[in-house]
C-alpha positions, 0 to 999 in steps of 0.5 A: 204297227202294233199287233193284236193279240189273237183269241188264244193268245188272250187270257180267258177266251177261247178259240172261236173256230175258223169259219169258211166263206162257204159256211158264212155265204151258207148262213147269210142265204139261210138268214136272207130265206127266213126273212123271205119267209116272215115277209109272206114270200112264196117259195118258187121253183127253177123257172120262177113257178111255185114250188110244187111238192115234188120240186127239189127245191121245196124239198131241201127248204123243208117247207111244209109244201113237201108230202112228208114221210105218207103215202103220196099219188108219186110213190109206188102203187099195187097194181090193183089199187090203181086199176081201181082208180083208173076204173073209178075216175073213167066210170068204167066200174059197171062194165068191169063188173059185168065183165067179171060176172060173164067171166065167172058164170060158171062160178055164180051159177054152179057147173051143171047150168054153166054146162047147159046155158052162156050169157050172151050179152048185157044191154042197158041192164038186161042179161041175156041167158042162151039155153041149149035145148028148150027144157034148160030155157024152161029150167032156167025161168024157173031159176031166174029170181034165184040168178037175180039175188046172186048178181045182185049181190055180185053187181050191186042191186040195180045194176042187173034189172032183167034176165032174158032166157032165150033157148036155142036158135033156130037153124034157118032153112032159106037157102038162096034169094028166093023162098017159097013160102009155106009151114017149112020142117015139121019140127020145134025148135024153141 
């Protein structure tokens, strides 16, 4: 039996390095994916779907399905961000909006009316505006077109058609079931 003498004990070559089956396995796979790839294969995920950006799988074949170093819908949002997301995609937008002006009046309209007036409501564009006392309604007419320019500017124009003042509601002398009728307290009332 004659030997064959190994790398080193030849002249001129020098050693090649030793390789495990792990290392030849390793490169057979990668071998075997890139001709997978030129072929027009698709990369599949655990259970035989495609692979999704997200998947492990994709992500250590560097495929260019991954998101990469961006920012990605997966990663960490600011919570204000993602309200406004939330607001946008269930059209909640104009209801938030309103919901910030009844909660800021006394910021839009200044202390001294806030003092004296409270939004009520807001149907189908209409703002309605409680004086408490008749001369405050009066008052607040005559400052309707100014309101009007500042939440148009807060809503967006359009979103607020109409500012209804209305003053202080009546207290209601019925009493019972049964009424007589008649002109009632000789007062005013509104």
């Amino acid at each position: 039996m004659t030997e064959e003498p190994s790398a080193a004990d030849r002249p001129g070559e020098a050693a090649a390095p030793r390789r495990t089956g792990v290392e030849i396995a390793r490169e057979a796979l990668a071998a075997a994916r890139l001709a997978a790839r030129r072929g027009g294969a698709r990369p599949v995920g655990m259970r035989g779907e495609p692979a999704t950006p997200g998947s492990r799988r994709a992500y250590a074949r560097g495929e260019e399905l991954r998101s990469g170093p961006g920012p990605d819908d997966r990663d960490p949002q600011p919570v204000g961000s993602a309200v406004r997301r939330l607001l946008a995609e269930r059209g909640w937008e104009v209801e938030a909006a309103v919901s910030g002006l009844l909660g800021r009046w006394p910021e839009l309209v200044g202390p001294e009316v806030a003092a004296h007036a409270t939004p009520e409501r807001f149907d189908d564009g209409v703002l309605v505006v409680r004086a408490d006392s008749t001369a405050w309604a009066t008052q607040l007419r005559l400052l309707v077109p100014a309101l009007r320019a500042r939440i148009d500017a807060e809503l967006g124009r359009g979103v607020c058609r109409a500012i209804s003042v209305q003053g202080p509601a009546a207290p209601s002398w019925r009493r019972g079931p049964l009424s007589v009728r008649g002109r009632g307290p000789r007062d005013t009332y509104g």
